[in-house]
N, C-alpha and C positions, 0 to 999 in steps of 0.2 A: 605335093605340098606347096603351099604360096608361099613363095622367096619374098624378101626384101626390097626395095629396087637400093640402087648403089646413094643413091642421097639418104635410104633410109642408115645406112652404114655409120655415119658421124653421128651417133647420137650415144646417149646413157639410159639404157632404159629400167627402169625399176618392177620388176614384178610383184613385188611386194610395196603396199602401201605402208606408213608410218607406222600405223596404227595395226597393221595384220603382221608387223614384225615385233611387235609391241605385246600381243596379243600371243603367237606361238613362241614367246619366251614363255611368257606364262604359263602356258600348257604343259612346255617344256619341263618347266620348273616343278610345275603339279604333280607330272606324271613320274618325275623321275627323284624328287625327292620326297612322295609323301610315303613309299614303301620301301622297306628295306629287300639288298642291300642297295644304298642309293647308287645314282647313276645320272649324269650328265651327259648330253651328246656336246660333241666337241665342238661345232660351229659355233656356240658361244664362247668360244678361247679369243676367236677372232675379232675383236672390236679394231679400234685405231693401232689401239698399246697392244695389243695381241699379233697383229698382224707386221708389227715392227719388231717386237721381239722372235717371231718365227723368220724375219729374214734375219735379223742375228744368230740365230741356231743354225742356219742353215752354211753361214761363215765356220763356225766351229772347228777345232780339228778331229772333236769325236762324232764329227755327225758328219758319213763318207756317204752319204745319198744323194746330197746334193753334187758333189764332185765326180761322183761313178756315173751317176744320171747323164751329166751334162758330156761326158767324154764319150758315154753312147751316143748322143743325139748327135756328137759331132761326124762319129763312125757312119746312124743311119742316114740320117735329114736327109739326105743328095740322094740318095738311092730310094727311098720311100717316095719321096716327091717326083722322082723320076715315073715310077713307075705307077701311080696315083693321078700325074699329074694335076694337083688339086687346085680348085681358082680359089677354094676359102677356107682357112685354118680354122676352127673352132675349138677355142680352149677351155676347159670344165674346168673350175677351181684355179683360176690362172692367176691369183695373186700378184706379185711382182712383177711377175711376165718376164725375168728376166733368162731363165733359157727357151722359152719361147723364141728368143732372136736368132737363133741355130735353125730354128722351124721356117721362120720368115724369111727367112735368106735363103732358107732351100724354096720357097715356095715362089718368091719372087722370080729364082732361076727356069723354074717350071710354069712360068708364066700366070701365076695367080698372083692375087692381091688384094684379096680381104679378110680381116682378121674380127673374129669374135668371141668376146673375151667375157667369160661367165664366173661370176664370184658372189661369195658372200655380203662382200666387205666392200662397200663403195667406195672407201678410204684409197683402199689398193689400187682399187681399179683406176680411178684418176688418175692417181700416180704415175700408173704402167701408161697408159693413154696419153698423158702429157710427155712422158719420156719417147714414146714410140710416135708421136707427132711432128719430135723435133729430129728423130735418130734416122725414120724410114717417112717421107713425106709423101714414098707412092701408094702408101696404105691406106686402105680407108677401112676405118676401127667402129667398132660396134661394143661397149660395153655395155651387158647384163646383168644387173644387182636381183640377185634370187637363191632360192636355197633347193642344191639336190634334193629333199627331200619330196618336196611340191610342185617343184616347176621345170622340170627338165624336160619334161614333154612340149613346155609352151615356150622352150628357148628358139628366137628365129637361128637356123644354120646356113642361111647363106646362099648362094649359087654353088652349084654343083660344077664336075665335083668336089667334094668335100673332104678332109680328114681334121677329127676331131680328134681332140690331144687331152689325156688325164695323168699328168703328171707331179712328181713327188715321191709316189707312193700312197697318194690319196685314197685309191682302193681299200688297201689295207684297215682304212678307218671303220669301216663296215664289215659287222662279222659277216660268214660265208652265206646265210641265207640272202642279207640283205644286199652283198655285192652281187648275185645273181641278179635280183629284181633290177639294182640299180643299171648293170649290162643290161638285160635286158629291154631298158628305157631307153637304152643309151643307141643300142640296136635299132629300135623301130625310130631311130631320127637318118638312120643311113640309108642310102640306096646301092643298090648291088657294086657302083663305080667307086664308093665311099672307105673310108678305112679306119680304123680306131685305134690311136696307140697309148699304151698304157704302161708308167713307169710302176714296176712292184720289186718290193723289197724283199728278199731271199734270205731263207732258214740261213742259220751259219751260227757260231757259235756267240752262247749266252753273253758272254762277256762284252765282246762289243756289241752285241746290241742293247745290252744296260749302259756301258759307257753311252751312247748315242742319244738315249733316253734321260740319261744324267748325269748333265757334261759337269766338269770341276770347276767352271767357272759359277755354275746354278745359272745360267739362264734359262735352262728347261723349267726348271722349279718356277722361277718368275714368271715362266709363259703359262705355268698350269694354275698358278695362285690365281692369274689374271682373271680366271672366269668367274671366282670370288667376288673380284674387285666389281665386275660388270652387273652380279648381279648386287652387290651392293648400291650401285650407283645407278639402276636400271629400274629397282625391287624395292630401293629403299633398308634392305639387310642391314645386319650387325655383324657378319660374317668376324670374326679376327683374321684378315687376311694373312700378314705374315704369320703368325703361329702357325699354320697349317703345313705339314709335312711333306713334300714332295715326294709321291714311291714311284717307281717303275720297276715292273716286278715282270720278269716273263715265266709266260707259262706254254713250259713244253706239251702239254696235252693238246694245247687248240694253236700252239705254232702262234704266239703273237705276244706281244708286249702289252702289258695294263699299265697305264696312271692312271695314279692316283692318287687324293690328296688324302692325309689324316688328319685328326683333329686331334688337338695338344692337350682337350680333358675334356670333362663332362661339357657342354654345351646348348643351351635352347634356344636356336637361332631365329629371328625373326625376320619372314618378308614380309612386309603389309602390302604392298605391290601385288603380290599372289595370292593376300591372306592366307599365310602358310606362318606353322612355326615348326624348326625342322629339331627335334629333339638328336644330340648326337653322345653316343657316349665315348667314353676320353680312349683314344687310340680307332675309334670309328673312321670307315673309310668312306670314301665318295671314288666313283670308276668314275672317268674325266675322257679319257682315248681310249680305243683300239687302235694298234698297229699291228693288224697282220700280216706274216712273211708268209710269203710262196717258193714251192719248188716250180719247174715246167710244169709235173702230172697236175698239179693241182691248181694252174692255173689254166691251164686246156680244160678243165673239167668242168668249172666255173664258166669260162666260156663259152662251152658246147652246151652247158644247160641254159643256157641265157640264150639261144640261136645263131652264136658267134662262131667261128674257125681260126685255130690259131695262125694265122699265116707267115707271121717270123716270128722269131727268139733269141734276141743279142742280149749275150752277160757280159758285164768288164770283167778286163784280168783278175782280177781277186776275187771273182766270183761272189758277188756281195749283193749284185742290183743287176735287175732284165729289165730292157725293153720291149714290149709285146706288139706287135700289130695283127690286131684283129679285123676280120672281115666278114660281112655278113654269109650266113652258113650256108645259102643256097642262091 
């Protein structure tokens, strides 16, 4: 595959034009609200105000993923990088980038030094980029504005080798068909020297993973209304944003958490933005996330249909959250 060269590294690159992300909102919006039951995919949570209230959830005391995550990455980072030894960290979904810096600091020991940092939310990415400009100056940073769903194959990854990083829990946001395919995208960008790690949230009982989902402060709720907001201000809508009820609801059969938002009563909501008018009736729901949890079995399983090998498996003490590193299968 044709690398980058290292000037190409300081740059923001946008995969999406103004207008083609303007464009698969709409689709979005078409596809998933003109039949019942509806359904929102969740990249649209993330605008500015989205992407600010998720690093506020991630402080919480009921939301232990972020905490458990980072206490692994402090366990692997050194020993991953050791034995990788990678010259380019590639991160999917890297938001804040902030335990990212557990990665870079191993990377940097291992003698690498370029970071490429792939998100939604251009908002974020700046941020992290202007932060890690001034934090780590021997890095040369590459921000990516594009969406898993379309462009992961056209993400540049860097000089080799390489280990690419999906962390959060991000996984989980795709049911099980779809994080197959997505591994599998994620796969045909590694070479046999390359590595993948992936943070995944683990079954464990109902309760705290509804507290997690919705914490007592309600800023989950405020992060899920938000996608209301965006398409009101996106779409032109008349959404009632507050009214809408915040659920997170798990469901033991498929192992994973739903939000989702209700509606407060009868409703006929207008986009003109989509030419859509979305008829709701009073206690109607809208699916907003997936989060699904994994055991080990079933996240080797996932992996091995995708081409991947599980090649570690660290859980923290409370056994609540893994870290996987995956490798390509052959």
């Amino acid at each position: 595959m044709t690398q980058p060269s290292d000037a190409d590294l300081d740059v923001l690159t946008y995969l999406d034009a103004g207008e083609d992300v303007r464009a698969q909102l709409i689709a979005d919006v078409r596809h998933g609200l003109s039949q019942r039951p509806y359904a929102l995919p969740p990249k649209h949570l993330y605008d500015a105000r989205g992407s600010q209230l998720f690093e506020e959830i991630t402080q919480l005391p009921e939301y232990y993923q972020s905490r458990a995550e980072a206490g692994l990455l402090e366990r692997v980072a050194t020993d991953v990088a050791g034995e990788l030894a990678p010259q380019t960290l590639v991160e999917l979904g890297s938001g804040s980038s902030r335990k990212t810096r557990i990665l870079l600091e191993a990377l940097r020991q291992a003698g690498g030094g370029a970071y490429v940092a792939f998100d939604v939310s251009d908002d974020a990415l700046r941020q992290a980029l202007a932060r890690l400009a001034g934090e780590a100056p021997w890095l040369a940073t590459h921000g990516v504005v594009g969406d898993f769903d379309r462009h992961l194959g056209q993400l540049p990854v860097g000089a080799g080798p390489r280990l690419l990083a999906l962390l959060g829990g991000t996984i989980g946001n795709l049911d099980p068909a779809a994080q197959v395919a997505f591994l599998a995208e994620a796969a045909s960008l590694l070479d046999d020297d390359d590595g993948l790690l992936i943070g995944m949230d683990l079954v464990k009982d109902a309760s705290v993973l509804r507290a997690a989902y919705d914490d007592a402060a309600g800023v989950t709720a405020e992060f899920n209304r938000n996608v209301l907001a965006v398409l009101n201000r996106e779409l032109g809508g008349d959404f009632p944003v507050e009214e809408f009820a915040h659920v997170a609801r798990w469901n033991p059969a498929e192992q994973r958490i739903e939000m989702r938002l209700r509606a407060p009563r009868a409703l006929a909501v207008t986009l003109p933005g989509a030419d859509l008018v979305v008829p709701l009736e009073a206690g109607e729901e809208i699916l907003t996330e997936l989060s699904c949890k994994f055991t080990r079995a079933s996240a080797a399983q996932r992996l091995a249909e995708a081409g991947l090998r599980l090649a570690r498996w660290e859980v923290d003490e409370g056994q609540r959250f893994a870290v996987a590193l995956a490798r390509p299968a052959t």
